[in-house]
N, C-alpha and C positions, 0 to 999 in steps of 0.2 A: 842973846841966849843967856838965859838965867845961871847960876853956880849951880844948883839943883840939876839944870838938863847938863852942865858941863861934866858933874860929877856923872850922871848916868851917860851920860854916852860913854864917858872914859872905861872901855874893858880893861884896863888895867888896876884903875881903883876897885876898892874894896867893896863897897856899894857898888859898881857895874858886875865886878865879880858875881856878888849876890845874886844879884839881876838876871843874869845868866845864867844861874844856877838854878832860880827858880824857874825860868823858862823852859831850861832844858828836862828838870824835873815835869814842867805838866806835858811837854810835849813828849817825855817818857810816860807818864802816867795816860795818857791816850791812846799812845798807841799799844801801850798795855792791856788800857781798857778793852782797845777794838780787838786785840788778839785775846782775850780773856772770850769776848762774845764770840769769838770764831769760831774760837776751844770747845766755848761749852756748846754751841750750833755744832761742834765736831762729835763730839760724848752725845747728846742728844740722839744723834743719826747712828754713833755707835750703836747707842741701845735699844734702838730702832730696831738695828739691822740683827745685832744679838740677839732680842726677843721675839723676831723672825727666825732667826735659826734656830733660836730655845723650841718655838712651834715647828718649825721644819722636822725639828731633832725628837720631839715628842712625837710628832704624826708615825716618821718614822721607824720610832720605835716599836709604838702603838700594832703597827704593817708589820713592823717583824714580830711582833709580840704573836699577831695574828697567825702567821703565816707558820713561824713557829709549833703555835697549838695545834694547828692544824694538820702540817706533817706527823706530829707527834698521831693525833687523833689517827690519821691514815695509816701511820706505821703501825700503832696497836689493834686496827683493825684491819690489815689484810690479814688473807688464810694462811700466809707464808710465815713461816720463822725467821727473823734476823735477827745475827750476832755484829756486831762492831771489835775490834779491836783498834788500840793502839798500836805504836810501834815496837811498845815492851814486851804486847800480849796481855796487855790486861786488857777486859771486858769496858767498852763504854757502852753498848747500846745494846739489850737484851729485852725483846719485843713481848707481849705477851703470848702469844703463839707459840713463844719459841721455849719461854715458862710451860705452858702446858702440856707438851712435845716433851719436855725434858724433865716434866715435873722436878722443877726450879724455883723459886720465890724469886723473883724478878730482880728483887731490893736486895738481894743476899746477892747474886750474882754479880753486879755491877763492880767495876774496881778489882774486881778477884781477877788471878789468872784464867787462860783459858782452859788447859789442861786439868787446873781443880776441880773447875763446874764440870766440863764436857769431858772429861776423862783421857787420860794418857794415850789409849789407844785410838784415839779418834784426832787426836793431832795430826795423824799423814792426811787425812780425807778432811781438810775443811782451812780457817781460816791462818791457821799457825801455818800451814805448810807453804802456802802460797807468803806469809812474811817472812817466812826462812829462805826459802827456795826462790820468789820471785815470779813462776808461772801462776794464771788465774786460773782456776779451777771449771768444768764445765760438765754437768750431767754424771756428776761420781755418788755410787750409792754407797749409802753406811745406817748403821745402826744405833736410834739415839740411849743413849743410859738413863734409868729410871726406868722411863716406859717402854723401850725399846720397840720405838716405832720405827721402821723403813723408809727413808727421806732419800732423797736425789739433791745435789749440794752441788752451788754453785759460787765462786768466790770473785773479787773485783779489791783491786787498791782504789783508797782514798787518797784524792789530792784536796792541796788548798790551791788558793789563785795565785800563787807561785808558780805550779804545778810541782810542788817538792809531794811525796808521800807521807801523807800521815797516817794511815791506818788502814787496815782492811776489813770489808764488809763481808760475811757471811750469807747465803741464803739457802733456804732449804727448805721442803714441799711434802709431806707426806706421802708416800705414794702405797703405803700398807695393803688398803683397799683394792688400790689398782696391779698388783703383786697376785694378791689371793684372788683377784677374777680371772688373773692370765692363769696361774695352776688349777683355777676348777675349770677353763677354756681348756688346757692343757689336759685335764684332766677324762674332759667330754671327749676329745681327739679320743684319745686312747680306747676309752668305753665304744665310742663310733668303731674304730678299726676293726677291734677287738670283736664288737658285734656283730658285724657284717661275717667275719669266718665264724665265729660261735653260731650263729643262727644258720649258718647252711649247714653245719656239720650236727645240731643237734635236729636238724629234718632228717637229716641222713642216718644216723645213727636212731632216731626213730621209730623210724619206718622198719629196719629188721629186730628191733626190740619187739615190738608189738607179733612179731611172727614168730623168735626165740617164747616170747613169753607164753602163747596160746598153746605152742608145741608142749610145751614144758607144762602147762597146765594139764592136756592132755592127759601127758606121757604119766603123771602124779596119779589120776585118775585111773590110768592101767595097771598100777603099781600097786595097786588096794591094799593088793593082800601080803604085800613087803615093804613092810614098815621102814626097816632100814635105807630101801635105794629111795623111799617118797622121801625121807628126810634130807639126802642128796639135792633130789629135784627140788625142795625147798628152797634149799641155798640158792639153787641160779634163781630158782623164782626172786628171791632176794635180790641177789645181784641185777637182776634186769628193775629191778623198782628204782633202786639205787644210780642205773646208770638215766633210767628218765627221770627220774626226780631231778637228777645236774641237768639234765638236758632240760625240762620243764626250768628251771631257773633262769639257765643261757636265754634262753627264750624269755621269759618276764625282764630280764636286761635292756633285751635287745631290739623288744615290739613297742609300737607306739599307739595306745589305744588309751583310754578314760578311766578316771576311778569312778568306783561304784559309791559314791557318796551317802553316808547314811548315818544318825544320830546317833553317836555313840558316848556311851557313858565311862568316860577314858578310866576315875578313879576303879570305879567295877571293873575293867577290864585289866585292869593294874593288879587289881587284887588277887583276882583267878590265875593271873600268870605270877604270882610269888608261891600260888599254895600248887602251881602247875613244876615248879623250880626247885621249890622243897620238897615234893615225893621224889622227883627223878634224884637228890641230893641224897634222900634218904636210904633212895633204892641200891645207891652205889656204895652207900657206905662214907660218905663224905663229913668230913667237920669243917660244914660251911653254914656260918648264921646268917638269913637274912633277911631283915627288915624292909620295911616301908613305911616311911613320914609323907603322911595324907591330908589335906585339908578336911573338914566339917562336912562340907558339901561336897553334890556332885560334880562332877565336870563332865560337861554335853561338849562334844565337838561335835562339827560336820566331816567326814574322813570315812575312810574304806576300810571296818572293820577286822576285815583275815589281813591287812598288810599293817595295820598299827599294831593287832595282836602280835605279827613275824618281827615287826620293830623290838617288841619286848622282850618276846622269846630268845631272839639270836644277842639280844646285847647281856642280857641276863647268862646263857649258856658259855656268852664269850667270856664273859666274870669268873664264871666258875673254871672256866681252863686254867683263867691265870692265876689262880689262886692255888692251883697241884695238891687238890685236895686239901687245906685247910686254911681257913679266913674269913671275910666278910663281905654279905656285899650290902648297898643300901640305894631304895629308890627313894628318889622326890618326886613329888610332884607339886606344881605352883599355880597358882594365878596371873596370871601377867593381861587384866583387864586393859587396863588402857591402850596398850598395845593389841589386842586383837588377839593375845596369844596365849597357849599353854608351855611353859618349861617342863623341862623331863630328868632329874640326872642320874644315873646309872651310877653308883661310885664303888670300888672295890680294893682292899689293902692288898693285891695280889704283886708279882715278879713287877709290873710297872713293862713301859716299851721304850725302846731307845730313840733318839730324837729323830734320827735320820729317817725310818721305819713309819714316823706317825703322819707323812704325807703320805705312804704308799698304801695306809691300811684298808681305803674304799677301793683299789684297784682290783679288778675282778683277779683272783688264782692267786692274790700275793698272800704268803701265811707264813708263819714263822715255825709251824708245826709241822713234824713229821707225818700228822694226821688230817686229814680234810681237806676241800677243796679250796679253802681261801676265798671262795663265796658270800660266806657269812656276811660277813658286812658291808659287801659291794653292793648286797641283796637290802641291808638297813637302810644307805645311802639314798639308792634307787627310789625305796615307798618313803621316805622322808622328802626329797623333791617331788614327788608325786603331789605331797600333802603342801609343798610348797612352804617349805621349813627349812631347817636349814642343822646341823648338827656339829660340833667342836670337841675337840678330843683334848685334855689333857693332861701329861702321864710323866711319871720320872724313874727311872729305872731301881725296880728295889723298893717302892714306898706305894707303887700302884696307881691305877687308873681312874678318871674322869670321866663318863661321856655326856654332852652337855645338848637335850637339845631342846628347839623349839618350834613349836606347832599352832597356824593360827585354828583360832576357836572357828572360824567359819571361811569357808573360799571366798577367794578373790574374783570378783565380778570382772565381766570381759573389760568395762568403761574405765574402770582405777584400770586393768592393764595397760589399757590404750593409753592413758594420760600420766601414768607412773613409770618414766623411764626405769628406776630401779627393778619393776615388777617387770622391763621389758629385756634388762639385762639379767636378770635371773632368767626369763623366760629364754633366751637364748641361750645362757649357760647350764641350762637344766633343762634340756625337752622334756615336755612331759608326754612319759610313755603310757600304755595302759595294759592293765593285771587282761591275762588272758581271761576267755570267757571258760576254762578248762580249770578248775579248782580242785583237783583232789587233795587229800591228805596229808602226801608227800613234798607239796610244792609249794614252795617259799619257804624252807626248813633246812639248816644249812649249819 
């Protein structure tokens, strides 16, 4: 053995020491190396797997981004209105419907309370009551602000997937429409009942008018030569006109027969009943002015000219009641082509009617007056669904009346009824009756 290998083998010398040290440096530095490639074969797969979730995480969002719009899209186009609230009460989710229902800005709303948009008094019936109180709300009607539409409101809490509560949801349905067709159903009721005894009793009643009155023509006749007692017998003559002219009414209520369809030139017949309006005004002594704003042209309808003339007369006479001798009244009349139709409006600055009053005002006998049969307008009502139109009232007490109506320019063919539900829900909420074939004078006049 050489001094050179004695010196390295010796781990105690200096040089073995070295020796040692370098060895154990590369057999650190290896296995360094090899855990350094593991490492990065580790971060490799890492980012692998990361850049799969980064796409996992994108897809997913992508999905919900989707699915997101999409609710959204669904929420802003159903027919219903939703409110959302928090737990505080403020507004998070205020749908478009529920904007238009409450003529709201959608953007305005959001974040406010609920009570500020939807108003104090509507807090018991909707989504406050139910985060105060805790019961969910089901089938409760109320009235929106702004537009004051009729809606049926239903309420529900919001969980998360905890199931803790965070919010509640609102929903609400307009139901205005379906309101005014149960009170004009409700309405038919009444006119039906009502008709059935009205039409037996003016037979009845009738039948010895017609025998008082020939007596009494007679007996006028005998009386030639005494002026005095034929002017008596005048009166009942009067009287007996008077009790069949109601009776001839009851009866146009209460019969179910055809209009006489015929071309009628509504602005001309507009016009004849304002200068028909202003003699009887002028005959009594009245300081009543009143107008009519006409279009250029004519207006041709198809309709049953003695029952659109009774339409004008009785809503024109009903003006002048309320007006107690002095004030105004004013007719329009419109175009409303695209629609198929003519508007009408009757307007007058007279005593005005009280709210409760202006659903009863078509019921046959209902009148606020000490005078008349409260006819008059059951009898408008009546040749207005005839004409297959429809009419709106409205009035504030003290400032005066409205009456609004509208008439199509030409009938409805039997094939649109058959295939127009709405024409078939009118058709059963308004029989159509028909004008007797008996048209005196007196009758439709009220």
């Amino acid at each position: 053995m050489s001094e050179l290998e004695k010196i390295h083998g010796d781990p105690n010398s200096e040089i073995g020491t070295l020796v040692n040290a370098f060895r154990y440096f590369n057999e650190a530095a290896s296995s360094l190396n090899v855990a350094y490639r593991r490492l990065e074969d580790r971060i490799e797969l890492l980012n692998r797997q990361i850049e799969e979730k980064d796409r996992e995480l994108y897809s997913r969002l992508r999905e919900l981004d989707r699915v997101t719009r999409y609710l959204s899209s669904l929420l802003e186009s159903i027919s219903s209105g939703v409110i959302a609230v928090d737990m505080d009460g403020n507004i998070t989710i205020f749908n478009r419907t529920a904007a238009e229902m409450t003529n709201v800005v959608a953007e305005t709303a959001i974040g406010k309370p609920y009570s500020e948009v939807m108003g104090e008094e509507n807090q018991d019936l909707g989504a406050i009551y139910t985060l105060l109180n805790g019961p969910e709300l089901r089938s409760v009607e109320k009235r929106l602000p702004g537009s004051g539409c009729q809606v049926e409101v239903g309420t529900t809490w919001v969980v998360d997937s905890l199931g803790e509560r965070v919010g509640v949801v609102e929903v609400f349905e307009d139901i205005t429409t379906l309101r005014r067709l149960q009170e004009r159903y409700e309405h038919q009721k009444v006119l039906s009942a009502m008709g059935e005894m009205a039409s037996a009793v003016a037979h009845e009643v009738r039948n010895p008018l017609a025998g008082i009155g020939g007596f009494a023509a007679l007996l006028k006749e005998d009386l030639s030569d005494d002026p005095s007692k034929q002017r008596l017998v005048s009166k009942i003559l009067q009287g007996v006109n008077d009790l069949d002219r109601v009776a001839g009414n009851l009866l146009f209520l209460t019969r179910r027969n055809e209009v006489r369809r015929e071309n009628v030139d509504l602005k001309a017949l507009l016009e004849d009943t304002v200068q028909l309006l202003e003699a009887e005004v002028h005959g009594k002594g009245l300081d009543v002015n009143i107008t009519a704003h006409l279009p250029q042209e004519n207006i041709d309808i198809s309709g049953d000219k003695e029952l659109l003339k009774m339409i004008l007369t009785n809503l024109g006479r009903n003006s002048i009641q309320a007006l107690n001798g002095k004030g105004s009244i004013t007719f329009r009349l419109n175009w409303m082509l695209l629609a198929n139709r003519v508007q009408l409006e009757v307007v007058d600055d007279g005593c005005g009617i009280e709210l409760e009053n202006i659903s009863k005002l078509f019921n046959p006998f209902f009148t606020t007056r000490t005078e008349g049969t409260g006819l008059g307008l059951a009898l408008v009502k009546k040749a207005i669904d005839l004409h297959k139109g429809h009419i709106d009232v409205v009035s504030k007490p003290g400032e005066g009346t409205k009456f609004e109506i509208q008439l199509p320019i030409k009938p409805f063919t039997p094939a649109l009824q058959e295939t127009d539900k709405k024409d078939e829900i009118q058709e059963i909420l308004s029989e159509p009756v028909t004008v007797n074939d008996r048209r005196d004078s007196s009758l439709l006049s009220e």
